[in-house]
C-alpha positions in Angstrom: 150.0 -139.7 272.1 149.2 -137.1 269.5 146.1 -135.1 269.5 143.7 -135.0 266.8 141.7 -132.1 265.2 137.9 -132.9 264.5 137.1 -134.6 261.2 136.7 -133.1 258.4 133.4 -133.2 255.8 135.5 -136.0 254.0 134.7 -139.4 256.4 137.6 -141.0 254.9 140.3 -138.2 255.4 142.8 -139.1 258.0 143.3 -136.9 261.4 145.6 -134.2 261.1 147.9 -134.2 264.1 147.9 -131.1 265.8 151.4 -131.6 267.2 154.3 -134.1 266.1 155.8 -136.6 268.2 159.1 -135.9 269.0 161.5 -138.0 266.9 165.0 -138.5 268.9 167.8 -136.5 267.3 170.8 -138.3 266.8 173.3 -135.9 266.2 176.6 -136.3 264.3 180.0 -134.9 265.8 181.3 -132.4 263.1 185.2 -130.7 263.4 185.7 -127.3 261.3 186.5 -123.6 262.2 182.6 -123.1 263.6 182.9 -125.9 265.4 186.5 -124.7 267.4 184.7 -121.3 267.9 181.7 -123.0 269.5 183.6 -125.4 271.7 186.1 -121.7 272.9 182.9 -120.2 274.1 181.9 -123.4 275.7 185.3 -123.0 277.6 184.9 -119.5 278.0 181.9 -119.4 279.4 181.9 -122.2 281.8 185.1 -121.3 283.4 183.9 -117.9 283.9 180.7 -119.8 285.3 182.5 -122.0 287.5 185.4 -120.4 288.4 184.2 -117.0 289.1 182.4 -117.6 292.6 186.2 -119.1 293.4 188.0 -115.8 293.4 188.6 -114.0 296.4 188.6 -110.0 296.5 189.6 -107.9 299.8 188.7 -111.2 301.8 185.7 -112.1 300.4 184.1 -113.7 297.1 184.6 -111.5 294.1 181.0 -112.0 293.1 178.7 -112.6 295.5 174.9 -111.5 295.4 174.0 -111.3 299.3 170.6 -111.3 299.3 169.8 -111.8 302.8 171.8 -108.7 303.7 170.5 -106.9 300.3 174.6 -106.4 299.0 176.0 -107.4 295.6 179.1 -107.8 295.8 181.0 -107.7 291.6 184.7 -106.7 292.7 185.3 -103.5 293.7 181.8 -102.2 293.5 179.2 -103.2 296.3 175.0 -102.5 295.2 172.4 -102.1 297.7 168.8 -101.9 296.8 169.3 -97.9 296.4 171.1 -99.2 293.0 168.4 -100.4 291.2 168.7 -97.7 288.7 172.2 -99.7 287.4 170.3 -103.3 287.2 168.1 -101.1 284.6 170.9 -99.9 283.0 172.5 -103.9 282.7 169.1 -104.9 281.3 168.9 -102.1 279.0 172.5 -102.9 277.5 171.6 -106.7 277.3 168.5 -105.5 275.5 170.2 -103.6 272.7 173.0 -105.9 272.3 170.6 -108.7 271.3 169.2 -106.1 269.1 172.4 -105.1 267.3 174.0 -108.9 267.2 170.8 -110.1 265.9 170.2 -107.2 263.4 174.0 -108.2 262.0 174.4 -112.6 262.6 171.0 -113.6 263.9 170.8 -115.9 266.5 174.5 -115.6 267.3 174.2 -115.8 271.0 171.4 -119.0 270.4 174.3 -120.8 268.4 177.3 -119.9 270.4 176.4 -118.8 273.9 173.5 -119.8 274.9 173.6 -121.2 278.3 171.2 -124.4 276.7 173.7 -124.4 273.7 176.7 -125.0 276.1 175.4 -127.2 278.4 173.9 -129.3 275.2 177.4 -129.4 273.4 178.6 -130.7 277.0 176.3 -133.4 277.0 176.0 -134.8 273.5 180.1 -134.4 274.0 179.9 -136.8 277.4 177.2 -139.0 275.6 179.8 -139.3 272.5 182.9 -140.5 274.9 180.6 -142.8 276.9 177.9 -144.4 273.9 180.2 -143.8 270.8 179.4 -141.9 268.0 176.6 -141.1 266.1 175.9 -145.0 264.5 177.2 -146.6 267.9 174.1 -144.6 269.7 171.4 -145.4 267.3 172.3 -149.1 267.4 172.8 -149.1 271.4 169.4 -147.8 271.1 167.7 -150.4 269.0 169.4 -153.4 270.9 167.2 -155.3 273.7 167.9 -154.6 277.3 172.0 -156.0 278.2 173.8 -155.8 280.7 176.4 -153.8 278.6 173.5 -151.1 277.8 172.9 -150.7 281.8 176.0 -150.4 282.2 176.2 -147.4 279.6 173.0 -146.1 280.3 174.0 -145.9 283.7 177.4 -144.3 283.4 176.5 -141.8 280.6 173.4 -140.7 283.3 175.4 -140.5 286.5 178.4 -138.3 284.9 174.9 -136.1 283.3 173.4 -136.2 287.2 176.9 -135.3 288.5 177.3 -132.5 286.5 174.1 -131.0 286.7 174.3 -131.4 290.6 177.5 -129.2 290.4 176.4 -126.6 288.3 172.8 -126.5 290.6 175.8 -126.3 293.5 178.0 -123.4 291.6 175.3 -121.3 290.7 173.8 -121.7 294.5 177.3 -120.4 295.3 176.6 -117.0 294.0 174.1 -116.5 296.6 175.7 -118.1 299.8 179.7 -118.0 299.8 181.0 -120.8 297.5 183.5 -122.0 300.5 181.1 -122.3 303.0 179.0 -124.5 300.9 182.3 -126.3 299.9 183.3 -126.7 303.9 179.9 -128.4 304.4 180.1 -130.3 301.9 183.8 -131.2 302.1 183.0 -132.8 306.0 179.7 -134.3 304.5 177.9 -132.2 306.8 175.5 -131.3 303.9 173.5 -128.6 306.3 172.4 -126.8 303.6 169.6 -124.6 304.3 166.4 -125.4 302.7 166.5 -122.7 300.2 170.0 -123.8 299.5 169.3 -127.5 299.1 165.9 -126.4 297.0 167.8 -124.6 294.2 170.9 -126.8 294.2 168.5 -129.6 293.0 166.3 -127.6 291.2 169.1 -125.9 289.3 170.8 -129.1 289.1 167.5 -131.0 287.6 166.7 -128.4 284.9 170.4 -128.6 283.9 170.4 -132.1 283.6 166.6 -132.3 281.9 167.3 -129.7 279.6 170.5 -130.4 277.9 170.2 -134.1 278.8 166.5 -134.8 278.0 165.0 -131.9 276.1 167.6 -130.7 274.0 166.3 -129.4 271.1 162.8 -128.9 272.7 163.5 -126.2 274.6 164.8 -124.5 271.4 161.7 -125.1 269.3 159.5 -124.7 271.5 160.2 -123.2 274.8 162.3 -120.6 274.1 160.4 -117.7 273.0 163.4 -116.0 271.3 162.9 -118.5 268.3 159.2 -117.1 267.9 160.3 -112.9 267.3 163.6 -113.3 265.8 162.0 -112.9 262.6 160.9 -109.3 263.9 164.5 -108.4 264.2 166.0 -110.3 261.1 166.0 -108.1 257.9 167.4 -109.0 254.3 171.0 -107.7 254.8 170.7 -109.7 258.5 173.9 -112.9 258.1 172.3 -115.9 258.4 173.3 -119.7 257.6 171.9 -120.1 254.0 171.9 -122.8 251.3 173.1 -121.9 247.9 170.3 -123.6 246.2 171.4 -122.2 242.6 173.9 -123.8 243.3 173.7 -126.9 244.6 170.2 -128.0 242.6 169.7 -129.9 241.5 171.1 -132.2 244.2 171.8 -136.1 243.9 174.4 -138.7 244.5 177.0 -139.2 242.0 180.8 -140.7 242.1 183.7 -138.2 243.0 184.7 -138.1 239.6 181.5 -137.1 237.7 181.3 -134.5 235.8 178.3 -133.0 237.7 178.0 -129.7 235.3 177.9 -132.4 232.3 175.6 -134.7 234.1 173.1 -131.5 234.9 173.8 -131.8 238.5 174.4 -129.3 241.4 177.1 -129.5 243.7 174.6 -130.9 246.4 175.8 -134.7 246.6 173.0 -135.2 248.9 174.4 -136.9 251.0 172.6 -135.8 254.3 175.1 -134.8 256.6 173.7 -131.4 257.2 171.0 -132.7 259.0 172.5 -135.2 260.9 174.6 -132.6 262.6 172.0 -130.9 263.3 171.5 -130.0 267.0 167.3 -129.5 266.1 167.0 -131.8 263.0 166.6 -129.2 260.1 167.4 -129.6 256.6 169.0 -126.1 256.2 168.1 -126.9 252.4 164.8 -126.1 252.7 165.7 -122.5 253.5 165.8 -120.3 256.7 163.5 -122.0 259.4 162.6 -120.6 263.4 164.5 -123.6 264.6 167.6 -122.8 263.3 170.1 -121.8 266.2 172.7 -120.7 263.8 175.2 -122.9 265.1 176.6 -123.4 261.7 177.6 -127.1 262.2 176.1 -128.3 258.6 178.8 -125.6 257.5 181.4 -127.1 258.8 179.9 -130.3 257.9 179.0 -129.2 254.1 182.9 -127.6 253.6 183.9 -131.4 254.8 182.0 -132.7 251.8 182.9 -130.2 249.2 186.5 -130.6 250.2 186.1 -134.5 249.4 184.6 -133.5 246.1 187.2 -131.4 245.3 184.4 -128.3 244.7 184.4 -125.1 246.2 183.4 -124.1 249.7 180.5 -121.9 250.9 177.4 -124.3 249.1 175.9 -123.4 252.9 177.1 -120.7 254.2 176.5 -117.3 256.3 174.9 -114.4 253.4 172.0 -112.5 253.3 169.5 -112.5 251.4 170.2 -109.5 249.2 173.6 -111.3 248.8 172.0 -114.5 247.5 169.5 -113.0 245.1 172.0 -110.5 243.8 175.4 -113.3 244.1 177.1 -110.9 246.0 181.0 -111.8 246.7 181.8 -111.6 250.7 183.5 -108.2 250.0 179.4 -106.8 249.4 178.1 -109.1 252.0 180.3 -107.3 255.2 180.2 -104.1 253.3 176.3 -104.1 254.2 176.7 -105.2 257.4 177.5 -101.8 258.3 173.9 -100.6 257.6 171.4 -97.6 259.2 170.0 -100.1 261.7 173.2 -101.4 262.8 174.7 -98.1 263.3 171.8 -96.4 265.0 171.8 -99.4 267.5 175.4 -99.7 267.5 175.6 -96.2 268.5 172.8 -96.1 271.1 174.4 -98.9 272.6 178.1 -97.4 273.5 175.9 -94.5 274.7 174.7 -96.1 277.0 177.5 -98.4 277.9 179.6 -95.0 278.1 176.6 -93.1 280.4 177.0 -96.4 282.5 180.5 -96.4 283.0 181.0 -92.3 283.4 178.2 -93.0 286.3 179.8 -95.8 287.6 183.1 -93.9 288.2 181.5 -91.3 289.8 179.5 -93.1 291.9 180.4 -91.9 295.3 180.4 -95.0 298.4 178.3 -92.5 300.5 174.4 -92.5 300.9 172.5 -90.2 302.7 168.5 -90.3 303.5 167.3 -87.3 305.3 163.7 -87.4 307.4 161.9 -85.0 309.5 160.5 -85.7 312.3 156.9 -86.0 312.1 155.9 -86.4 315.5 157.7 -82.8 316.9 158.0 -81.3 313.7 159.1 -78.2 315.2 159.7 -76.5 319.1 160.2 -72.9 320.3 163.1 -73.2 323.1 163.8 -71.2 326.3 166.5 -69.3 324.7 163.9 -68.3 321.6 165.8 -70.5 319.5 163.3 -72.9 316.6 164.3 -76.3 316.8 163.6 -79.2 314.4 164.4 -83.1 314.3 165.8 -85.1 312.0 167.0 -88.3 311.2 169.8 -89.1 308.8 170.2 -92.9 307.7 174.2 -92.6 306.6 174.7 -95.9 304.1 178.8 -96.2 304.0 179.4 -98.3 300.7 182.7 -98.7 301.3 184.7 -101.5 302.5 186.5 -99.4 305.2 185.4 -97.8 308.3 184.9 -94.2 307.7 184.1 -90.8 309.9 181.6 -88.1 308.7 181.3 -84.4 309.7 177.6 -83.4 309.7 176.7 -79.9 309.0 174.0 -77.9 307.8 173.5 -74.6 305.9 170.9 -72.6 303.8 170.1 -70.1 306.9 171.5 -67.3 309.1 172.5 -68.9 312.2 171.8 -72.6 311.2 173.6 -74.7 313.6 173.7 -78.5 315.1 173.3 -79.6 318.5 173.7 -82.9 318.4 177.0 -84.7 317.1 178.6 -83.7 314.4 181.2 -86.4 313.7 180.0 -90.3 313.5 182.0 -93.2 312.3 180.7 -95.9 310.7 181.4 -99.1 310.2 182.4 -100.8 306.4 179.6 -101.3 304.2 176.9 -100.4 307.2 173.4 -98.2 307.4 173.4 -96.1 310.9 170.6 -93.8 311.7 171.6 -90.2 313.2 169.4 -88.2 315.0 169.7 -84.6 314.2 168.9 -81.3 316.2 168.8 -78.4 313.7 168.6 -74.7 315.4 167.7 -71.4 313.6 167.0 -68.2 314.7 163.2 -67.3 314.0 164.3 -64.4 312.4 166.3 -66.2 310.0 163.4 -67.6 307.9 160.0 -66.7 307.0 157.1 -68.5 308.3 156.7 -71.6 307.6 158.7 -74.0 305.5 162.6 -72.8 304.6 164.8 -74.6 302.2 167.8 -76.1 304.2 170.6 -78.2 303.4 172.1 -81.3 305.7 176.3 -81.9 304.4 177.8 -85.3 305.1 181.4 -85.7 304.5 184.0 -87.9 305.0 187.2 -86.6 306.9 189.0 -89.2 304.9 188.7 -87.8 301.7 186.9 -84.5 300.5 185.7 -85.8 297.7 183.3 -87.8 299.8 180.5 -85.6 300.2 176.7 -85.5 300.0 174.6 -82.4 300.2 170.8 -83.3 300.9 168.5 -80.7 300.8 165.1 -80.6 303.4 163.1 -77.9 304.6 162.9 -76.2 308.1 159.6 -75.3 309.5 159.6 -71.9 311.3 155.9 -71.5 313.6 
């Protein structure tokens, strides 16, 4: 029911909606090289997304985020919570390569990638086989209730709940171990816990009500992308464009027409560029927030001009400095390559290059040094100042390791307590340490010491914490 705004002065002027009802979209299947790229991300990405929790890695899930025991697991590498500083980094990257994709195609990743894009294509694509095509549907729709429209309703709706459920299942298998999940649910023990069984429907509804139910809704309106892209768009920014010199004045007209006698453009006007539409735009009416930039009404628009035997490109991706000055392609790319571009392209393999240099470096040793705060400090019989620590050793690693503790920064520094532990893979022990020191070694007060973990596996291993040392 659409809400109205308050009448005007004029008694007889009609309420202005303030929102539109939505109309369903029926959208048209379209074939052409956009259309093969789309459906080899769609491919890409969802065996990555399912297929990735399946791979095993040193006898356990490739990628697995353990939050209960606060591990990530991505192949070789293991984060704890210490390792925030690289989930800043991730975000940071993701952040500048929207701003540098955007700045050259737009809404690439919208069109292409998007996980509502995907899942969409996957529906409409399941609706297709089940419903028919584009006619098929919109009559299926307009018929009275039948047995035979049950029976299609029904099917198209389970295969849409099945799927959804999976995906709410796969992406729950991220967090708890894929197989255990599958085990359970292989012996129909379904003893899911309740977080489990929350997100595997939740996950699994949103999947299902967005690209089932929503479609183009989320785009337009929940998504907030949409609403700042014109922020980072500029006029040497690619974008699907209509060549409206060129194809205006638009109109019907037989194949063999002589539209340049007739005053005609090469639009025929024939509609299919909306009707393969995933949001319902005429692209003709120039660049609009609800464009995905799928380019579908290219493929479909080449389709056309290929029947008409006219050139290609009346919609196509330009810019528009390219449209206003009729740029070839040649002066379209050439500006791709522009001072925005290059400053973000540059910042970006900065930090991509920061990211891996630290990465490699990153050593699978942690060490957290803290003083006692009860004793800070005792005077023993042999005249010998003692202090207490506690060192919480983090081994990273996926093997068993033993460290050799030592200390340094002062004459006569030395250890009591043990100086070799071994620790378990991919396990936090606390040490208690007993430093001694001379009192004439320091001044008064707080000296500057240094606690040494290292591994007796490899050198390389090492961690050198500094502290202080209080001297009475």
């Amino acid at each position: 029911m659409n809400a109205a705004t308050p009448p005007s002065d004029d008694p007889g002027a009609p309420a202005q909606p303030l929102f539109e009802a939505r109309k369903k979209i029926y959208v048209r299947a379209v074939s052409g090289w956009f259309s093969t790229w789309r459906w080899i991300l769609v491919w890409f990405t969802q065996a990555l997304f399912y297929g990735l929790c399946w791979l095993p890695w040193n006898g356990r899930q490739a990628v697995l985020f353990e939050l209960a025991e606060r591990k990530f697991y991505i192949f070789g590498l293991v984060f704890w919570p210490q390792d925030v500083f690289y989930l800043a980094i991730l975000l940071i990257i993701a952040a500048y390569s929207l701003f540098l994709f955007t700045a050259i195609g737009g809404r690439l990743f919208c069109g292409y990638a998007c996980p509502q894009t995907v899942y969409t294509e996957i529906f409409m694509w399941i609706e297709e086989k089940i419903e028919g095509g584009r006619n098929a549907r919109m009559k299926l729709d307009g018929q009275p209730v039948s047995a035979r429209k049950l029976a299609l309703k029904a099917a198209k709706h389970a295969v849409w709940i099945a799927l959804g459920l999976w995906t709410g299942f796969t992406f729950v298998g991220y967090f708890t171990p894929i197989r255990t999940l599958a085990n359970e649910l292989r012996h129909f023990n379904f003893d899911f816990g309740p977080w489990e069984t929350f997100w595997i429907l939740f996950y699994g509804f949103a999947t299902y009500g967005n690209a089932g139910w929503m479609r183009e809704q989320v785009c337009k309106y929940m998504c907030p992308y949409a609403r700042f892209q014109s922020v980072m768009f500029d006029p040497d920014t690619l974008i699907v464009t209509y060549d409206a010199e060129r194809g205006e004045p638009r109109g019907a007209r037989p194949k063999k027409l002589d539209r340049k006698a007739e005053g005609k453009g090469d639009c025929v006007d024939c509609g299919i560029c909306v009707q393969v539409c995933p949001t319902g735009i005429d692209i003709r009416k120039g660049l609009q927030y609800e464009c995905i930039g799928c380019s579908a009404c290219i493929d479909a628009c080449d389709q056309v001009m290929d029947r008409m035997n006219y050139p290609r490109g009346l919609i196509r991706y330009s810019t528009e400095h390219a449209m206003q000055a009729k740029w070839g392609r040649k002066e379209v790319f050439a500006h791709v390559l522009r001072p925005r571009t290059v400053i973000y392209g540059v910042i970006l393999a900065l930090i991509i290059g920061a990211a891996g240099v630290a990465l490699s470096m990153r050593l699978p040793l942690k060490v957290d040094v803290i003083r006692d705060r009860v004793e800070q400090a005792r005077e023993e019989d042999n005249g010998m100042i003692e202090n207490h620590y506690r060192l919480q050793i983090m081994n990273v690693s996926e093997a068993a390791q033993r460290y050799a503790i030592g200390v340094s920064g002062l004459a006569g520094i030395d250890i009591e307590s043990a100086r070799i532990v071994e620790i378990p893979a991919l396990t936090t022990q606390s040490v208690s340490v007993e430093v001694h020191v001379p009192p004439e070694s320091g001044k008064k007060g707080y000296n500057r010491i240094y606690l040494e973990v290292k591994s007796m596996n490899d050198e390389k291993i090492a961690v050198r914490e500094k502290t202080s040392f209080l001297i009475p």
